[in-house]
FIGUVO-728895 format. One line per 2 residues: number of its first residue (from 1); their letters; for each residue x, y, z of C-alpha. Coordinates in Angstrom, 1 decimal. Layout:
<atoms>
NUM> A> X/Y/Z  ...
</atoms>
This chain:
<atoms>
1> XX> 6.9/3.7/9.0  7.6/7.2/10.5
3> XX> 9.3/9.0/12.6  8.1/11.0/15.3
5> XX> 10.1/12.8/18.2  13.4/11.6/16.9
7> XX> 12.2/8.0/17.3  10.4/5.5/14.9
9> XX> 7.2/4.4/15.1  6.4/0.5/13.8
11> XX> 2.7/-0.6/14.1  1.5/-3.6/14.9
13> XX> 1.0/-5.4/11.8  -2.1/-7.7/11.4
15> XX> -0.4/-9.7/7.6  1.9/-9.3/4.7
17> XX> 0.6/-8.6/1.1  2.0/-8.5/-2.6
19> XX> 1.4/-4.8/-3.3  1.6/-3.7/-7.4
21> XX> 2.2/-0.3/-7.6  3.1/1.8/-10.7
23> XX> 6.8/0.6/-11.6  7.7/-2.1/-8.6
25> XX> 6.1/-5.2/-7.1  6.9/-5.8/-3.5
27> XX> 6.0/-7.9/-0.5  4.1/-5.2/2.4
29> XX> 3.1/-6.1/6.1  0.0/-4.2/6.8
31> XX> -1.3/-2.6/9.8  -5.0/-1.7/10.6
33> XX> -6.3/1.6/11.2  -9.1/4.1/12.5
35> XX> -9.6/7.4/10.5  -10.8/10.0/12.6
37> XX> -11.9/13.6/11.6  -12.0/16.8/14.2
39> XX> -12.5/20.1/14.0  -11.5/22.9/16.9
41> XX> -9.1/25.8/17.5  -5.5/25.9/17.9
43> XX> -3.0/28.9/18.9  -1.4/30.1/15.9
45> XX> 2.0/29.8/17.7  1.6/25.6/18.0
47> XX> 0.5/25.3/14.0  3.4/22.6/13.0
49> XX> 6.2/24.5/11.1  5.0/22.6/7.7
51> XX> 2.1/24.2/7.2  4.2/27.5/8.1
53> XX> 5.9/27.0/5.1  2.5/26.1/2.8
55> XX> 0.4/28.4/1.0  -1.3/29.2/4.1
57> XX> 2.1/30.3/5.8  1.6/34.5/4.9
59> XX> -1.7/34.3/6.4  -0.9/32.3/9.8
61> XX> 1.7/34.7/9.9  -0.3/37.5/10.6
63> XX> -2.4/36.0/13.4  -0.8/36.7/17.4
65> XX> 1.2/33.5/18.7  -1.6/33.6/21.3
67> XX> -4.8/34.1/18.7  -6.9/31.0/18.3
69> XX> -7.2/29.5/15.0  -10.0/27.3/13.3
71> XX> -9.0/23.9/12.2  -10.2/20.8/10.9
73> XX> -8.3/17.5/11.1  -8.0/14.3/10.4
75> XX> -5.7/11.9/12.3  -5.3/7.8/12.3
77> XX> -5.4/5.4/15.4  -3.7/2.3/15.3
79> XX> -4.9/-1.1/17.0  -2.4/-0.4/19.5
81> XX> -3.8/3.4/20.3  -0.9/5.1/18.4
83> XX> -2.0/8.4/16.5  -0.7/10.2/13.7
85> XX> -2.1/13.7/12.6  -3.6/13.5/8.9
87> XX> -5.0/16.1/7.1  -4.9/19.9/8.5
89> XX> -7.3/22.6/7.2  -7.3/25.5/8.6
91> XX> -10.4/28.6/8.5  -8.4/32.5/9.8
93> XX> -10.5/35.1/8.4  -13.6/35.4/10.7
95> XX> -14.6/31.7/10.4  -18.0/30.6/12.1
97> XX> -18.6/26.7/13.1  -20.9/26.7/10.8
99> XX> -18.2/27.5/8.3  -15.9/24.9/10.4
101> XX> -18.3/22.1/9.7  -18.7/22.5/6.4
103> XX> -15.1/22.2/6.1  -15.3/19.1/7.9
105> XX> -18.2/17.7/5.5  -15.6/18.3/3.1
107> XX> -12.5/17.1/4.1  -14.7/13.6/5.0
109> XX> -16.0/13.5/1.8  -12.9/13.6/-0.1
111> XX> -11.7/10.9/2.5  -14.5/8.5/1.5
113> XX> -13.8/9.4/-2.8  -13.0/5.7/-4.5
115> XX> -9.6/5.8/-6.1  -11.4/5.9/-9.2
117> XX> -12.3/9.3/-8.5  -9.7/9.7/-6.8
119> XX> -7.6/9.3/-10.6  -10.5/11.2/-12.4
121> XX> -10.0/14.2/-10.3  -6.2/14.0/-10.7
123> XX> -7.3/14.3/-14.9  -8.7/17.7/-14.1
125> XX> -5.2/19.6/-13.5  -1.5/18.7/-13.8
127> XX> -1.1/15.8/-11.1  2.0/15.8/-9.4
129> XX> 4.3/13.4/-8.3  2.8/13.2/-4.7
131> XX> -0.6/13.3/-5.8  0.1/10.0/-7.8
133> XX> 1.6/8.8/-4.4  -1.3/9.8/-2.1
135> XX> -3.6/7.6/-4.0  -0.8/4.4/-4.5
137> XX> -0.6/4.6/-0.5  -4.5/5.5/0.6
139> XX> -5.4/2.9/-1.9  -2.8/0.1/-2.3
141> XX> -2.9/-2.4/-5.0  -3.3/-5.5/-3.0
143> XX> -2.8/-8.7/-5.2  -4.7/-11.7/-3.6
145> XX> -5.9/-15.2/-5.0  -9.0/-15.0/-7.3
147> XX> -12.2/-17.5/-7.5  -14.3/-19.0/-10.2
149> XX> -12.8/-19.9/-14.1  -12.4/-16.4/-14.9
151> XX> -9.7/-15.8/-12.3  -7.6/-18.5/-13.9
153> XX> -4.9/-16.3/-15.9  -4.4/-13.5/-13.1
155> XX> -4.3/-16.5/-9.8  -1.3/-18.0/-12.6
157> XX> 0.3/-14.5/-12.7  -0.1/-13.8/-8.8
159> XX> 1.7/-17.8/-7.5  4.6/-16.1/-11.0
161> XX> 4.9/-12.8/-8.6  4.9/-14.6/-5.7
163> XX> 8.1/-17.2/-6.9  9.7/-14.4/-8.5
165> XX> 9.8/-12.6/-4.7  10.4/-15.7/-3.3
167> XX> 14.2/-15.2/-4.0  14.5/-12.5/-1.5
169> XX> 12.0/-13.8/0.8  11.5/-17.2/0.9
171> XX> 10.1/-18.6/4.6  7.6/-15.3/4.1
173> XX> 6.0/-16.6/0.3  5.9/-20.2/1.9
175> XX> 4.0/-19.0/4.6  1.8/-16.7/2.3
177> XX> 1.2/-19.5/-0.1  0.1/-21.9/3.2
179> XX> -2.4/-18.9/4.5  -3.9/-18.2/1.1
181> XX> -4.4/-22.3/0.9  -6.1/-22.8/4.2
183> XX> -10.1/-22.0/4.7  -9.8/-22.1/8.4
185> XX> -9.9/-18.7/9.5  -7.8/-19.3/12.8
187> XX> -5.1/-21.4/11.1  -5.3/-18.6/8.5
189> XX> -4.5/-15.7/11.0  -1.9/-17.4/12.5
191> XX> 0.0/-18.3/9.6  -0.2/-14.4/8.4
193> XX> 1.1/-13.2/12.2  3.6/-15.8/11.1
195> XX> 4.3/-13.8/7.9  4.7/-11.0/9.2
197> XX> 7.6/-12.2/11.8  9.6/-14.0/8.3
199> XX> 9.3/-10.7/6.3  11.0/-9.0/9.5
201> XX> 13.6/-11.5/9.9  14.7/-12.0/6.5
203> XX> 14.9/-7.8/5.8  15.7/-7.2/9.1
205> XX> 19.1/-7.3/8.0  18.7/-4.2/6.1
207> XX> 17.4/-1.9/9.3  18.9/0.4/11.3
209> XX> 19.1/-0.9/15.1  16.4/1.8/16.2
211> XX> 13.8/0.4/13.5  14.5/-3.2/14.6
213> XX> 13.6/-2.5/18.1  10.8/-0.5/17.2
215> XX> 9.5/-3.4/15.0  10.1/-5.1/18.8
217> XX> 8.1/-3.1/21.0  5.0/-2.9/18.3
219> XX> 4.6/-6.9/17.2  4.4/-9.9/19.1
221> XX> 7.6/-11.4/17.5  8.5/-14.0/20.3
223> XX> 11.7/-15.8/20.0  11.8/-17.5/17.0
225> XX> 12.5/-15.0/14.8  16.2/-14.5/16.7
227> XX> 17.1/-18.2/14.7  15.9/-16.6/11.8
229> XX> 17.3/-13.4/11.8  20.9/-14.8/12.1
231> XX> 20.2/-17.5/9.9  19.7/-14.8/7.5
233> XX> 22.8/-12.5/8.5  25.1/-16.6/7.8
235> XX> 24.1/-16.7/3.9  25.1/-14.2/1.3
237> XX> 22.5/-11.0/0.0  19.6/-12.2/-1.6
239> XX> 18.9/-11.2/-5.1  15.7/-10.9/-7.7
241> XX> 16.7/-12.9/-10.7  15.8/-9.2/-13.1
243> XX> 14.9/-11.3/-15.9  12.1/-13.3/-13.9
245> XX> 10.7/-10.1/-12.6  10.3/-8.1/-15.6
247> XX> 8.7/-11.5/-16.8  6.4/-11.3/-13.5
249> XX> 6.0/-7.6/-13.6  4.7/-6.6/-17.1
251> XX> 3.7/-9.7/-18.4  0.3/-8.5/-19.3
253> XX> 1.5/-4.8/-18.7  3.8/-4.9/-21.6
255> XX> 1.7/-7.8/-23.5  4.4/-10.2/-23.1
257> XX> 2.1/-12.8/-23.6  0.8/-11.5/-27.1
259> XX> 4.9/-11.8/-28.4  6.3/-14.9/-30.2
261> XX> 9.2/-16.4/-28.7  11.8/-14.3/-30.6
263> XX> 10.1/-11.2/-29.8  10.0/-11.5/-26.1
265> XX> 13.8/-12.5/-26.2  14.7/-9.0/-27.5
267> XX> 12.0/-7.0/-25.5  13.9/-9.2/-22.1
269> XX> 17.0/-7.8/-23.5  15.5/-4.0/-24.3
271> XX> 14.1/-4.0/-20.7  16.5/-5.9/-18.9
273> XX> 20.1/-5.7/-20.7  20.2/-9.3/-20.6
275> XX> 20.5/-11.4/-23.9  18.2/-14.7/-22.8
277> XX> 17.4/-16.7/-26.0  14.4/-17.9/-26.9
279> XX> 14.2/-21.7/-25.5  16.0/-20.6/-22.1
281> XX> 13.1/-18.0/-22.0  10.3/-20.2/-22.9
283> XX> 11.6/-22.6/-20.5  11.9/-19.3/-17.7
285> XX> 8.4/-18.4/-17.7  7.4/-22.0/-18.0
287> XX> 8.9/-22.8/-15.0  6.9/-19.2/-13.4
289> XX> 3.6/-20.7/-14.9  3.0/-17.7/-17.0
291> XX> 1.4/-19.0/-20.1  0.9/-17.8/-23.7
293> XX> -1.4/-18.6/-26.6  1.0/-17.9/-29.4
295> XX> 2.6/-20.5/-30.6  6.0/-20.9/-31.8
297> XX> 7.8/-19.3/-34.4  7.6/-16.4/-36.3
299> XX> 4.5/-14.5/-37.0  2.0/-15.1/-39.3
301> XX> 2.1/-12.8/-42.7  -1.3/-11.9/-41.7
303> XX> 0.0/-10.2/-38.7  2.9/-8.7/-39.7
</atoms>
């Protein structure tokens, strides 16, 4: 979401995913997207005060308000012909468009890097905090059911994310779980525009009345969502169970699955500050599907 002019900007979204990122899991409505790249001149005295106060602030500075200035850019499009400015590069001292188009080349090609080298390239120096970000949010890790034998385990630990989520939104994992069971592409679609009008309805709670009637203007939301939305507003605040996300979060992560029943009880209570013992736990991520090898007891001498 952002804001632009003093008033916020919603686009249209097209479904709703489970999105693991570094420390959270969360349900996302996604939107779809051109990405466009530019190059041109600009007067130095409309360069947006941000880049003012960047590296390249001193030398902007020096140019007349009036004195064109090189710039390459990249900017997105959304399906409903919304833009937002991207990426802003800009060439003072005597650049050619020669020089200009090279800087295009580049700023293209570092658009088109995988997010492998994309976290290779953050190796190379002391990656900061919204480097990290920049590749969670151009790259989003989008958890999806699986095919084949092999995909077994991680399908078991996506429907465990999904139930686990399913306490704060429930009508929006139903209708997830009914779109990801369906091979009919239509039915599919419209039970993901379907998802997308639950997640709103049952966070919509949470918004400020200028983002709920921005979500308005930007999605076909219809009517039904009004029952919903007050339906919501009649019970009390949803909660995550903690216990059953950690559980759902770093069950492989942690190598939950690898502990005996007594040592996942006091890493739940480490992690969580909740004392669970061992049979209500084994019971927990039973009833999650999340599955284990070990058997019970304590471990072997041969691995202690």
């Amino acid at each position: 979401m952002s804001e632009q002019s003093g008033a916020f900007y919603v686009p249209p979204f097209k479904n709703v995913r489970l999105v693991e990122c570094r420390d959270f899991m969360e349900l996302v409505p996604l939107s779809s997207y051109r990405e466009f790249f530019g190059y041109g001149t600009i007067k130095a005295g409309d360069i947006p005060i941000e880049v003012m106060k960047g590296p390249l602030g001193p030398l902007v500075s020096l140019c007349g308000k009036d004195e064109d200035v090189r710039v390459v850019m990249s900017w997105k499009r959304f399906d409903d012909g919304h833009e937002e400015s991207g990426l802003m590069h800009f060439l003072i001292e005597r650049a050619t468009e020669s020089d200009v188009r090279n800087a295009m080349a580049q700023m293209i090609r570092f658009h088109r890097m995988s997010k492998e080298g994309l976290e290779e390239l953050g190796q190379c120096f002391a990656a900061k905090e919204e480097d990290l970000a920049y590749i969670e949010t151009r790259f989003p890790n989008i958890q999806e059911p699986m095919s084949g034998l092999d995909a077994i385990g991680a399908n078991d630990l996506y429907q465990a994310r999904l139930k686990v989520l399913a306490g704060l939104q429930p009508k929006t994992v139903s209708l997830i779980q009914k779109a990801d069971a369906t091979d009919n592409p239509e039915k599919r679609q419209g039970l993901e525009r379907e998802a997308v009008n639950a997640y709103f309805a049952e966070l919509a709670p949470d918004w400020t009345e200028e983002q709920v009637l921005a979500w308005q203007r930007n999605n076909p939301v219809g009517t039904k969502w009004m029952c919903e939305f007050v339906g919501v507003l009649e019970e009390p605040a949803r909660r995550i169970d903690a216990i059953n996300y950690e559980l759902a979060f770093n069950w492989l992560r942690r190598n939950y699955n690898l502990l005996t029943a007594e040592e996942l009880s006091r890493m739940i209570l480490i992690a969580t500050g909740q004392r669970l013992m061992p049979g209500a736990l084994k019971k927990r991520r039973e009833r999650l599907g999340l599955t284990t090898k070990r058997t019970t007891g304590p471990r072997p001498k041969s691995e202690r």
